[in-house]
C-alpha positions in Angstrom: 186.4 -71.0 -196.5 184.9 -73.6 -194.3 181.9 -72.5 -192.0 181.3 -75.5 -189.8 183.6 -75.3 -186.9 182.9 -78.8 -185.9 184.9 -80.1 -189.1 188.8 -79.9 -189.2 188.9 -78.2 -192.8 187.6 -75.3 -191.4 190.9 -74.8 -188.5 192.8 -75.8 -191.5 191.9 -73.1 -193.1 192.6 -71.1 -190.5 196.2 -72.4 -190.1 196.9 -72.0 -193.3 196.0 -68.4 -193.6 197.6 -67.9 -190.4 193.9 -66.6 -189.1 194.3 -67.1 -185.4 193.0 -64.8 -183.2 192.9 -66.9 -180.4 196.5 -67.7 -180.3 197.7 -65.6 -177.5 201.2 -66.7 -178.2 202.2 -67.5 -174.4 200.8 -69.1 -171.6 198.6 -67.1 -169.9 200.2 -65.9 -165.9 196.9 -67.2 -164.3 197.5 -70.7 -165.3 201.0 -70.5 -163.8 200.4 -69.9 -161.0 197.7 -72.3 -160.8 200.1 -74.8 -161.5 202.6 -73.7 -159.0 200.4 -74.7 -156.3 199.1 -78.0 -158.1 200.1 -81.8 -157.3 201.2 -82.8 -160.9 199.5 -85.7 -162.7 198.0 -86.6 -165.9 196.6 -84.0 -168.3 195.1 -83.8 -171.3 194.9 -80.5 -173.9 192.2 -81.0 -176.6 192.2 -78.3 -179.2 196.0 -77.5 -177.9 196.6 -74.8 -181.6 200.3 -73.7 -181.1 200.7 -75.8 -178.0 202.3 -73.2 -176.0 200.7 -74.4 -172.1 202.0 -77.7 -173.6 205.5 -76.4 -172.0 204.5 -75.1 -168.8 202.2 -78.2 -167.9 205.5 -80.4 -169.0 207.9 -77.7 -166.8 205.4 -78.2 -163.6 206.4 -82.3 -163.9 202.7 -83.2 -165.7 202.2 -85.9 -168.0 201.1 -84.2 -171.1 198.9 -85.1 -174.3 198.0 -82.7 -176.4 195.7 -83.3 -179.3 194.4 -81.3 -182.3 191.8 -82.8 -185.3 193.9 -79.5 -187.7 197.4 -80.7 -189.0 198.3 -77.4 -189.6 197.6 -77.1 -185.7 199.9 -80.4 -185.0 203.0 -78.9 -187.0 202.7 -75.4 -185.4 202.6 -77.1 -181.9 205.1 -78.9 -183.0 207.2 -76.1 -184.3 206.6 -73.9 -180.8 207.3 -76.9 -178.8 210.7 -78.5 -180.2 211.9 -81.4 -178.2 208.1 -81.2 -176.2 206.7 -82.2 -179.7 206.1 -85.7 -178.9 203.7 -84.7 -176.7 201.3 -83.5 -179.3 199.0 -85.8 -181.4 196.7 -86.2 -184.4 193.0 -86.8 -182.8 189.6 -85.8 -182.4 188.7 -85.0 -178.8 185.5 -87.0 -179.3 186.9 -90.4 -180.9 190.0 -90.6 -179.8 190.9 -94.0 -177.3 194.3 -94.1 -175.8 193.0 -96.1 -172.8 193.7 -93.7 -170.0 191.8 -91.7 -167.8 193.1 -88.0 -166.9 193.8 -86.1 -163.3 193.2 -83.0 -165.3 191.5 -81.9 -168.4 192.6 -78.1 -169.4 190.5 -76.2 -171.5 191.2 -72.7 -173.2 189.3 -71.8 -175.8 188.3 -74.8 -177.1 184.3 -75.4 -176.0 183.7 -71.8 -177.5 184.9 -73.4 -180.7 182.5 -75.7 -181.0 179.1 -75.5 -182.4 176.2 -75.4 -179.8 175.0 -78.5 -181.3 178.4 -80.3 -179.3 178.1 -79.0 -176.4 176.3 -81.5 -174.3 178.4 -84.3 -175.9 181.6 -81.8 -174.8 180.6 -82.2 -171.2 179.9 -86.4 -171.3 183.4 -86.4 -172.8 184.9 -84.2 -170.6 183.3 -86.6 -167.0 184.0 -89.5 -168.8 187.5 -89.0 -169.6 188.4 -87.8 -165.9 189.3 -90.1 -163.1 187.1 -90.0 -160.4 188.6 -87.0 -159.2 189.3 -85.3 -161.6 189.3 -82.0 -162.7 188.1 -79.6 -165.6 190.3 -76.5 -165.3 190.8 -73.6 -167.8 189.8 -70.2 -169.5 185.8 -69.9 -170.9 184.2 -67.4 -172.6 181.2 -66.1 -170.8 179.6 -63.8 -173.2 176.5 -63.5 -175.4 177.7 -64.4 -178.6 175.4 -67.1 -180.2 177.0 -66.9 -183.0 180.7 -68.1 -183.6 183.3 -69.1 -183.1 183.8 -68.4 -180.6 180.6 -68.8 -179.1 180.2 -67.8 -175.9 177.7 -68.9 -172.9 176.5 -66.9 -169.6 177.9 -68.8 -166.1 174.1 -70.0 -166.3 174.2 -72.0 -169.5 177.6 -73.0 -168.0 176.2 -74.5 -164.9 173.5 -76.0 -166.3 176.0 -77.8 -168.9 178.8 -78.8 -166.5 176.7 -79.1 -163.0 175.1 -82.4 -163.4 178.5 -83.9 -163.8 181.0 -81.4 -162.4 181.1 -79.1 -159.1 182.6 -75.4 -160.0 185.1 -74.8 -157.3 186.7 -71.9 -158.4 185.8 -69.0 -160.2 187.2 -65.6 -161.6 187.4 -63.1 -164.6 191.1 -63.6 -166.4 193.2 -60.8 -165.9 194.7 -61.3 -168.9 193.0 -62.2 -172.1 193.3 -61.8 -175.2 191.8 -59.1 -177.5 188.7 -61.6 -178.5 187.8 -62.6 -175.3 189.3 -59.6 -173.7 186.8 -58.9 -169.9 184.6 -61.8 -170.6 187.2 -64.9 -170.2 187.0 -66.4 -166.7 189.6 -68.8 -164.8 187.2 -71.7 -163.8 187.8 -75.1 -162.0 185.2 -78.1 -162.0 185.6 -80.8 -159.8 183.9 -84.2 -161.4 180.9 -85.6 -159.0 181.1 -89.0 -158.5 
């Protein structure tokens, strides 16, 4: 089995032996109601797995991509979302170049999913594929876990990633998580800094 999280063989894998822990298989309340009080726009899901926020993003009026670099991950996003499937792509979150700049980029469980080694490149990817005000919203994993995946972070290491190119503007443990990230997931919003 593949140990280098970084590569897609080893989500493949993962797919294929239906080893998913992280899949909650819904979309988690907190986010819902989130989006209830949002102005829709443009988002973008990297590392979307089954997809399933994919639908409630699309329900709330967003414009949706989803990407995945695992095509076992494209056909079960596909397979959850039905008609919603077009909305789901091949790419890598790094590489990829459709030209566009986001209102939103959502993030569960995907930064604890990559090595440590990526994680300063995650944040320079994140700022620059944001408008100018633009937001990083989603679910991290604030725990010490160095190794992974996932691997978590403290709200320090967090900060000290994110703050020289994003403002946190709202923070709070997840009520709901589940059973790997279970008390040490947080709802978090960044706001990009000019």
């Amino acid at each position: 089995m593949a140990q280098d999280s970084s590569l897609p063989e080893f989500w493949e894998t993962r797919y294929q032996t239906r080893a998913t822990p992280w899949d909650a298989g819904q979309v988690p309340p907190t986010l819902l109601h989130w989006l209830a009080a949002q102005q829709p726009g443009r988002v973008l899901i990297p590392g979307c797995g089954s997809g399933h926020e994919v639908i409630a993003f699309i329900e709330a009026g967003w414009d949706v991509l989803a990407i995945d670099f695992s095509e076992g991950a494209i056909q079960q996003a596909q397979q959850t979302l039905g008609s919603y499937a077009k909305h789901v792509q091949f790419g890598d979150f790094f590489k990829f170049d459709i030209g566009l700049r986001f209102d939103l980029v959502y993030e569960r469980a995907f930064l604890c999913a990559l090595p440590r080694s990526l994680w300063v490149d995650y944040a320079h990817r994140q700022a620059a594929l944001l408008r100018e005000t633009g937001l990083l919203a989603g679910f991290f994993f604030l725990k010490d876990t160095p190794k992974g995946p996932p691997f978590g972070t403290s709200q320090t290491e967090l900060d000290s990633l994110l703050s020289t190119q994003f403002k946190l503007i709202e923070s709070r443990r997840a009520p709901e998580s589940i059973p790997v990230f279970v008390d040490h997931e947080w709802w978090q919003v960044w706001a990009k800094q000019a």
